[in-house]
C-alpha positions in Angstrom: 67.8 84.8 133.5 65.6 86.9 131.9 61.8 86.2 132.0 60.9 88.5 129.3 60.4 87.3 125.9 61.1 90.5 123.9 64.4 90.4 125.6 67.1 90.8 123.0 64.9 91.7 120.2 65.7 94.5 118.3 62.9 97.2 118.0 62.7 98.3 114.6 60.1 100.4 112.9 56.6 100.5 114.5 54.0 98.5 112.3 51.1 100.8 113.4 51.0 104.8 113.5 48.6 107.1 115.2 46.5 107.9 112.3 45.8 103.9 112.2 43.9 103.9 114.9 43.1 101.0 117.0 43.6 97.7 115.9 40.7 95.0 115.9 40.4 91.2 114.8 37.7 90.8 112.4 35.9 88.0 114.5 35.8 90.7 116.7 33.8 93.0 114.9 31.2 90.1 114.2 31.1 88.9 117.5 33.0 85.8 116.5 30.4 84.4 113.9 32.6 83.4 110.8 29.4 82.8 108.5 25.6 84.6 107.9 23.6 82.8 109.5 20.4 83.0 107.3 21.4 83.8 103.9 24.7 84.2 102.0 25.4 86.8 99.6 26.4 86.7 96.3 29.8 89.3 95.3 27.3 91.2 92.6 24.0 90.7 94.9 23.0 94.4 95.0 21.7 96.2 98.1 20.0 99.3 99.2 19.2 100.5 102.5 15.7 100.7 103.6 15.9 103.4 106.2 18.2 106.0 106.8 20.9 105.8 109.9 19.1 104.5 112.9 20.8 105.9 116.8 20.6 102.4 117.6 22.5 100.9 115.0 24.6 98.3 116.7 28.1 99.3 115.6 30.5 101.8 113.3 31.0 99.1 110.2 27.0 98.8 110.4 26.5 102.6 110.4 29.0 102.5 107.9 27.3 99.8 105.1 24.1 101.9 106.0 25.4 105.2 104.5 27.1 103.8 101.9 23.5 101.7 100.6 21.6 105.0 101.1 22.5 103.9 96.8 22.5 100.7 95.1 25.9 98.9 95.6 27.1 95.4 95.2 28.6 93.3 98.0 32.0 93.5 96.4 31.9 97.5 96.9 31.0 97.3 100.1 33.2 95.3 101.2 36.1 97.3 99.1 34.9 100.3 100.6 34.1 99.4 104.0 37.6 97.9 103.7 36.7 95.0 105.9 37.1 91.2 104.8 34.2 90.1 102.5 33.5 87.4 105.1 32.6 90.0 107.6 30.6 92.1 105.5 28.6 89.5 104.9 27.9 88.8 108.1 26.8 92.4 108.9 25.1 92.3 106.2 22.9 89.1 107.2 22.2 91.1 110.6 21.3 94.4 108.9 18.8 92.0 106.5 17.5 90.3 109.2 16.6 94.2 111.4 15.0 94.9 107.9 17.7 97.9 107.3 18.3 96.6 103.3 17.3 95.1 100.9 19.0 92.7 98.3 18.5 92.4 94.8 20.0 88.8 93.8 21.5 88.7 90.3 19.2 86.7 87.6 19.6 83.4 87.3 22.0 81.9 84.4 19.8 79.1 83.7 17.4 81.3 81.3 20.4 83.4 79.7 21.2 82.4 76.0 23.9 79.9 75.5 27.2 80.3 74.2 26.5 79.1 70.5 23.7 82.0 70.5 26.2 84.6 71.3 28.3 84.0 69.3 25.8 83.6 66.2 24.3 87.4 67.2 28.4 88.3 67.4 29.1 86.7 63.3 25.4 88.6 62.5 26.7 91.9 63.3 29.7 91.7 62.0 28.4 90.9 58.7 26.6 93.8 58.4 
């Protein structure tokens, strides 16, 4: 008897190539913290670096959301372009605030924002004219 447990498995296509590169767990790249741990971002909090790529930057992904808030972007397009889960970004992002590498720009709040029945009086105004 057989001890191996791929025994009599057929091997079909690979589910990785070459150009992939290697393969890592998220948790991994966070050092297994699932939340921030000082803040939380919102998906259309906006960010900006506040210095340019530091040598001791602690990892790739970090370097990485550095370069790419050398502009103004929100969470949601970091993350998109990052291509990492939004849970991690947000992680690295909390470490990356907490070294003082961005900055975040909260969205306003929706408290002070007209209501609905204002809008849609401002929508019937236009029209009429």
């Amino acid at each position: 008897m057989s001890t191996d447990p791929l025994d009599g498995v057929e091997e079909g296509p690979a589910w990785w190539d070459h150009e992939a590169g290697p393969v890592v767990r998220p948790y991994m790249v966070t050092g297994g913290r699932v939340r921030p741990v000082t803040v939380d971002f919102d998906l259309i909090t906006y960010l900006v670096a506040t210095a340019t790529l530091a040598a001791d930057t602690p990892s790739p992904e970090h370097q990485a959301i550095l370069a790419l808030t050398q502009e103004p972007r929100a969470v949601a397009e970091v993350a998109s372009r990052v291509d990492l889960p939004l849970g991690v970004v947000r992680v690295l992002l909390c470490d990356l605030l907490s070294d003082g590498l961005i900055s975040r720009y909260d969205p306003p709040a929706t408290d002070h924002l007209p209501n609905v029945e204002t809008l849609q009086a401002v929508i019937h105004g236009l029209r009429a004219l």
